[in-house]
C-alpha positions in Angstrom: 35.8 -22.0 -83.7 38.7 -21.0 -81.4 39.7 -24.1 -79.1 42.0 -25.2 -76.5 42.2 -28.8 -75.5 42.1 -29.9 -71.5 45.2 -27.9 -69.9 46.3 -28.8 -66.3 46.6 -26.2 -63.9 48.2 -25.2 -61.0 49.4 -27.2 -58.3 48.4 -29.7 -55.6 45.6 -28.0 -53.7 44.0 -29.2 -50.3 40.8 -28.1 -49.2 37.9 -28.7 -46.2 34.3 -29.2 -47.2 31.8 -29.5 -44.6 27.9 -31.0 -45.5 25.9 -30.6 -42.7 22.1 -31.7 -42.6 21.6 -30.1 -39.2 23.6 -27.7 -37.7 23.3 -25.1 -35.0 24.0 -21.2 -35.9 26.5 -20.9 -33.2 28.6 -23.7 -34.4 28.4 -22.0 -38.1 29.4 -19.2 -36.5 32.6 -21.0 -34.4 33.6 -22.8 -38.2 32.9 -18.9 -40.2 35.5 -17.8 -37.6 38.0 -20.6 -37.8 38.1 -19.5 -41.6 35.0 -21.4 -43.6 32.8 -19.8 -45.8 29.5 -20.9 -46.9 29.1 -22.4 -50.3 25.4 -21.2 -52.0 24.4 -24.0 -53.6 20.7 -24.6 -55.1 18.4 -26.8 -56.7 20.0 -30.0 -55.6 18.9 -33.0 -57.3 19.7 -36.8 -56.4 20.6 -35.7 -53.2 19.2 -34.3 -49.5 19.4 -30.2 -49.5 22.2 -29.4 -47.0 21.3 -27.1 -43.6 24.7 -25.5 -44.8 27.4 -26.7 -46.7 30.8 -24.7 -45.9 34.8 -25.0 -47.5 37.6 -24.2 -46.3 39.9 -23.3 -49.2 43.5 -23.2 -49.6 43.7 -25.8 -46.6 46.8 -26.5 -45.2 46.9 -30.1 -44.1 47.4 -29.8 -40.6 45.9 -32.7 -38.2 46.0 -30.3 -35.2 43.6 -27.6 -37.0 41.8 -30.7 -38.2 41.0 -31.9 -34.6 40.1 -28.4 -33.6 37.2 -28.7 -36.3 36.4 -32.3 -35.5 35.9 -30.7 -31.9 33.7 -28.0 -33.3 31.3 -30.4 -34.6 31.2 -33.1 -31.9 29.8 -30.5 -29.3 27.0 -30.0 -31.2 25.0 -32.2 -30.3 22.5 -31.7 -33.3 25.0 -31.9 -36.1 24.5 -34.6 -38.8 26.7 -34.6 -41.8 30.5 -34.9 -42.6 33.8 -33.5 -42.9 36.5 -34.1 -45.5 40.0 -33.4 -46.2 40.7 -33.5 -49.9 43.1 -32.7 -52.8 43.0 -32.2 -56.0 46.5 -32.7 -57.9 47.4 -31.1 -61.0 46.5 -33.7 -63.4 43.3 -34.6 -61.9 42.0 -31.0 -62.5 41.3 -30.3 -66.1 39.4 -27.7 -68.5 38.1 -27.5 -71.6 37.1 -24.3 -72.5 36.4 -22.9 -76.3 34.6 -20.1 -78.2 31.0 -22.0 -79.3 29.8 -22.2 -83.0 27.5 -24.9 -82.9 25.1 -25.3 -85.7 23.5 -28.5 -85.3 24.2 -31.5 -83.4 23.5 -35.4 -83.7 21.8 -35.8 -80.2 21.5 -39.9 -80.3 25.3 -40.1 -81.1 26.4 -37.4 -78.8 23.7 -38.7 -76.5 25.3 -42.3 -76.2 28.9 -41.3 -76.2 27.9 -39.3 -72.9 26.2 -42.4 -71.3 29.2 -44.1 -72.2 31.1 -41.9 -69.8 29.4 -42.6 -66.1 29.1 -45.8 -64.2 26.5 -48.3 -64.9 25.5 -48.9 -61.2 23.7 -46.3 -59.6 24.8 -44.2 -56.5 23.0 -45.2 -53.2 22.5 -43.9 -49.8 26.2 -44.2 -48.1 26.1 -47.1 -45.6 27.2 -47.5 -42.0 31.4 -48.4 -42.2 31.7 -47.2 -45.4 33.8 -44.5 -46.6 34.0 -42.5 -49.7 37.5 -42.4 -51.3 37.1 -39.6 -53.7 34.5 -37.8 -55.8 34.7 -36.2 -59.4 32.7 -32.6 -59.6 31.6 -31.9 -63.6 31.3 -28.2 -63.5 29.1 -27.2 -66.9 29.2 -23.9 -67.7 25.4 -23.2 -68.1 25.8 -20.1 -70.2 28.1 -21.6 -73.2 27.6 -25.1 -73.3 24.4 -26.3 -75.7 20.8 -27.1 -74.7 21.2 -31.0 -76.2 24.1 -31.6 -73.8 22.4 -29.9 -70.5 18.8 -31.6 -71.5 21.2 -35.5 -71.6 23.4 -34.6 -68.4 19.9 -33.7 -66.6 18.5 -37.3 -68.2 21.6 -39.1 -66.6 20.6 -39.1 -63.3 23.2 -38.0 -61.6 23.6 -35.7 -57.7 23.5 -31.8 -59.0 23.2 -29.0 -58.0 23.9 -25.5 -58.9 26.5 -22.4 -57.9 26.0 -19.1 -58.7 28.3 -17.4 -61.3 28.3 -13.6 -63.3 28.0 -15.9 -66.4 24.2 -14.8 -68.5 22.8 -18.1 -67.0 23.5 -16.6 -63.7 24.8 -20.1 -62.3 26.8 -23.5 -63.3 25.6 -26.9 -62.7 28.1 -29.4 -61.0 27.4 -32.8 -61.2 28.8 -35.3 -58.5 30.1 -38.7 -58.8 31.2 -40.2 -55.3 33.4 -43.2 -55.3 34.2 -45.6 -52.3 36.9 -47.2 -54.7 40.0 -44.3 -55.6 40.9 -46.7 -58.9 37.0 -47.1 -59.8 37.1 -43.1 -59.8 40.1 -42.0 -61.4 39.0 -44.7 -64.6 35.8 -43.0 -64.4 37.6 -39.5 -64.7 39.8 -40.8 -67.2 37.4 -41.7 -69.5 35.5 -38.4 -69.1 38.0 -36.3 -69.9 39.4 -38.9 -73.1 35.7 -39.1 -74.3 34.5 -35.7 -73.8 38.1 -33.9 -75.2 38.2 -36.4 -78.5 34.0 -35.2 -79.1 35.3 -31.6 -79.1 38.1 -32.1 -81.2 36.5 -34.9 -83.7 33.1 -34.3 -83.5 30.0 -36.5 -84.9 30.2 -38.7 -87.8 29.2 -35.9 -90.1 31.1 -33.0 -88.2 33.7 -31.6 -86.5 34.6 -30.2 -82.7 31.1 -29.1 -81.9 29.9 -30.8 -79.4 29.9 -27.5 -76.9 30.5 -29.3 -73.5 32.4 -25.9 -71.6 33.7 -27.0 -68.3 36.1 -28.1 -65.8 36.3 -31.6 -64.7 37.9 -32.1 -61.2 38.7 -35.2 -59.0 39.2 -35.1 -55.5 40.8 -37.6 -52.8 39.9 -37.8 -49.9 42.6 -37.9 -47.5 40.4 -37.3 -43.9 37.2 -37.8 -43.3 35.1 -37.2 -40.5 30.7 -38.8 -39.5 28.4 -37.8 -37.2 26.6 -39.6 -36.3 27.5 -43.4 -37.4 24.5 -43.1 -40.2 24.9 -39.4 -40.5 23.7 -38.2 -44.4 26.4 -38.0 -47.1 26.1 -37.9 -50.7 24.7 -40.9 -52.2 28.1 -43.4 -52.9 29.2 -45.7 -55.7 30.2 -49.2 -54.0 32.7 -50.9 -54.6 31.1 -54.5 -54.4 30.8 -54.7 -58.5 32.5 -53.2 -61.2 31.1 -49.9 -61.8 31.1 -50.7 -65.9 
């Protein structure tokens, strides 16, 4: 088995996603033209099934541009969603990405370390005042990485959904962690990418590097943030009123 352990790649990165519940078609139209693109996401899971959901990537962080989107979206008098600035540095963007040759795997071991991994408290619908501070995206590679690790991360519970990709599967599933705490999320990625990196390399017990988790794991801040209306639908949020362990 040919493998490479997470890598860091390129450099700091901003970017504009929009999640919008309810939209009209000319105000898609008005962002399309100011440079988004629609993001095809299906099969959402944990989570409300956006009206459109648009990025725009390669952002330059520009509070002037900002505005000019802000005033997109407050003259439509039907919007409900949100807006968010966000980077990703260098170190919080990682991949782990080998050649497969799984045999067999012990699924209650490799079943609990992956539990291990994610917050205890669950998600809930984001409140009124409260403001997410950054969100970690699990991007499994449907195609290479084994059944017994899909059939767990599906168990866990956590918001999904899926992209399509020229992979066989025909699409990756991302799974979404949003935090309101930035210290409470960058732990959390930390010991993903620690737990997940030394089951690849050390394996089970009784074997070695073959867990077949194939992925990126990315964490994004979020540096402005936009809601409309006062109770309009995010992602569900992890508070930061307990510890999340």
């Amino acid at each position: 088995m040919e493998q490479k352990n997470f890598v860091q790649t390129g450099a700091p990165k901003y970017d504009l996603h929009l999640s919008a519940y309810a939209i009209k078609s000319e105000t898609i139209q008005q962002l399309t033209e100011f440079g988004f693109t629609r993001d095809e996401f299906a099969n959402n899971r944990y989570c409300d099934t956006t009206a459109y959901h648009g990025s725009f990537h390669d952002w330059q962080a520009d509070k002037e541009k900002w505005d000019d989107v802000v005033t997109i979206l407050s003259r439509d008098e039907t919007f409900n969603g949100g807006l968010e600035e966000e980077i990703a540095l260098p170190y919080f963007r990682k991949k782990l990405s080998f050649e497969p040759a799984v045999k067999f795997i012990v699924a209650d071991y490799v079943s609990l370390a992956l539990k291990s991994l994610f917050p205890k408290k669950k998600a809930v619908p984001s409140p009124v005042g409260r403001q997410k501070a950054c969100d970690i995206h699990i991007n499994l590679d449907w195609q290479y990485t084994v059944d017994v690790i899909k059939k767990i991360m599906d168990e866990l519970g956590i918001v999904s959904f899926d992209r399509p990709t020229n992979n066989s599967a025909g699409f990756n599933r991302i799974y979404t962690l949003t935090f309101e705490d930035l210290s409470e999320g960058v732990e959390c990625f930390d010991t993903i990418t620690g737990v997940i990196n030394k089951l690849n390399t050390e394996g089970t017990p009784d074997t070695s590097g073959i867990l077949g988790f194939v992925g990126k794991v990315k964490l994004e801040i979020t540096t402005r943030a936009y809601r409309k209306p006062l109770d309009g639908i995010l992602l569900p949020l992890i508070l930061r009123d307990e510890s999340p362990y």
